[in-house]
C-alpha positions, 0 to 999 in steps of 0.5 A: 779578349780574355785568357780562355778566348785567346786558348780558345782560338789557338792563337797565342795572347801577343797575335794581336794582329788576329783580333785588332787591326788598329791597334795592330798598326799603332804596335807595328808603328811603335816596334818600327821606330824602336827597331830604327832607333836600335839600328842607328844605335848599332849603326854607330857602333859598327862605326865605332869599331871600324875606326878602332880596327884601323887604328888597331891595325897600324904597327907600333911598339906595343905590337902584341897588346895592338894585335889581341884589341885588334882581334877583340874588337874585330870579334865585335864588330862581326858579332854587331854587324850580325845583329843589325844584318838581322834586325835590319832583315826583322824590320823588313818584315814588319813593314810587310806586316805593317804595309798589308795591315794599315 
């Protein structure tokens, strides 16, 4: 479909739900796998920083360079877990999208 149809119907150039259901289930599909594939990913790091921030939590010597990666690594396990909390809520809603079009 050309620039001007897409103006033309008011509905922006990547709504390709509007003009194209094939090809819409087979983008849907792909950007399903691609969100699995970077939930897992952060799935993983959330891990990750879980065990650093037991780690972390257990007093030493070295209790003031402990205390500040502790908070570190605490701020980045929040901030992760933020992400994969939306991206889990994004994929939701592509299924719904997906379920409805394919």
């Amino acid at each position: 479909m050309s620039h001007l149809a897409y103006a033309a119907s008011d509905i922006q150039k990547g709504d390709i739900l509007a003009f194209d259901p094939n090809v819409a289930c087979g983008m849907l599909e792909t950007k399903l796998k691609k969100m699995e594939q970077t939930l897992a990913e952060k799935k993983d790091i959330i891990k990750d920083s879980e065990k650093s921030l037991t780690s972390a939590a257990t007093p030493s010597i070295k209790y003031g360079n402990i205390l500040l990666e502790y908070h570190r690594t605490l701020d980045q396990f929040n901030s992760m877990k933020k992400d994969y909390d939306r991206l889990v809520v994004a994929q939701e809603k592509y299924w719904v999208v997906y379920q409805k079009v394919c």
